[in-house]
N, C-alpha and C positions, 0 to 999 in steps of 0.2 A: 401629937400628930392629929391630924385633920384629916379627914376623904370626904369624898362624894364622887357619883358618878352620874356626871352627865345626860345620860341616857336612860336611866331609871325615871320612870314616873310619867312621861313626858306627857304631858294635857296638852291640847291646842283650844286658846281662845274663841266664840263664836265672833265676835266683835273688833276684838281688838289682841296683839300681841298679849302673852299672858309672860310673866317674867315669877322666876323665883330666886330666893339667895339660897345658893350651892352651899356655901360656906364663907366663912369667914376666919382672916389670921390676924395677924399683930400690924401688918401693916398694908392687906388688901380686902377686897371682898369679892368675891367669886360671882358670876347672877350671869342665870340662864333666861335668854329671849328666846320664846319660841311662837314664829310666827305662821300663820296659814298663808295660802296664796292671795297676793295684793294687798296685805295689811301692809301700815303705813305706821311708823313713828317723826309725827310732826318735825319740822327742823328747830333744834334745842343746840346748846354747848353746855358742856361737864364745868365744874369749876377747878377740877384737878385731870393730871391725863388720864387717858383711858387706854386698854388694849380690846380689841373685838376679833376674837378669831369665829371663824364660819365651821361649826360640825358638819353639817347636813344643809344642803341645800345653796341658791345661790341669791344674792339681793341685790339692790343699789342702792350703793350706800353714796350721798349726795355730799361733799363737801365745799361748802362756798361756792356752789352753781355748778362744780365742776361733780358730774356721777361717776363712779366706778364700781363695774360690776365683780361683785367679789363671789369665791365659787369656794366650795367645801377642800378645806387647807390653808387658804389663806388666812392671815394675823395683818391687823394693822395698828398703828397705833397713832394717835393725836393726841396733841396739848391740851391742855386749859382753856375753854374762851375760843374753840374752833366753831362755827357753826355747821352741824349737820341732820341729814335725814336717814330714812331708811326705809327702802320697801321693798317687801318680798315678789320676788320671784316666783318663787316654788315657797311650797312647805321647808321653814328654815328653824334650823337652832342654832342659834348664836351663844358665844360665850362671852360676857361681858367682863374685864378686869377693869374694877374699881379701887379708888384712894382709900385709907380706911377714913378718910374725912369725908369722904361725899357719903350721901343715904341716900337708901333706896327708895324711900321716900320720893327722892325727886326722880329718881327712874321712873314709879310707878306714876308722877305726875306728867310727865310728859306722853304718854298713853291714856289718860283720860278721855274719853269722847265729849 
């Protein structure tokens, strides 16, 4: 068995989104985005799908030009090779569901300033 909880710890980046891995299974990886107000995650695509549900707060999340404002509850989920963005609204914690193929690595590289 696995846990973590969400809501524990929670830091806010001065700069930029600050992201951590919640956990990790056999076949996902768990990673919380937690972003302040106006921060921005460049537009990027995953190489495997993703699922992004909204804990707290609300963003736009940019997909191929087209924005939708996503609000605390919502889950969405994209392919492979989608291109999108991301920028906060308000103070936000995102949940990110990852491949266990993709790293964090490139999570953390797409937040580079």
């Amino acid at each position: 068995m696995n846990s973590a909880n969400i809501l524990k710890d929670v830091s806010y980046g001065d700069n930029k989104p600050k992201i951590s891995l919640l956990l990790e299974t056999r076949t996902s990886k768990e990673i919380r985005i937690v972003f302040e107000k106006d921060q921005y995650m460049k537009e990027h695509q995953t190489p495997h799908p993703i699922t992004v549900e909204m804990v707290e707060g609300n963003l736009d999340f940019g997909i191929e030009g087209t924005v939708h404002n996503l609000v605390k509850g919502d889950i969405l989920s994209l392919e492979g090779g989608v291109p999108h963005d991301l920028l906060a609204k308000s103070r936000c914690i995102v949940r990110l569901s990852l491949s266990k193929a993709d790293t964090l690595q490139r999570v953390e590289d797409v937040i580079k300033l």
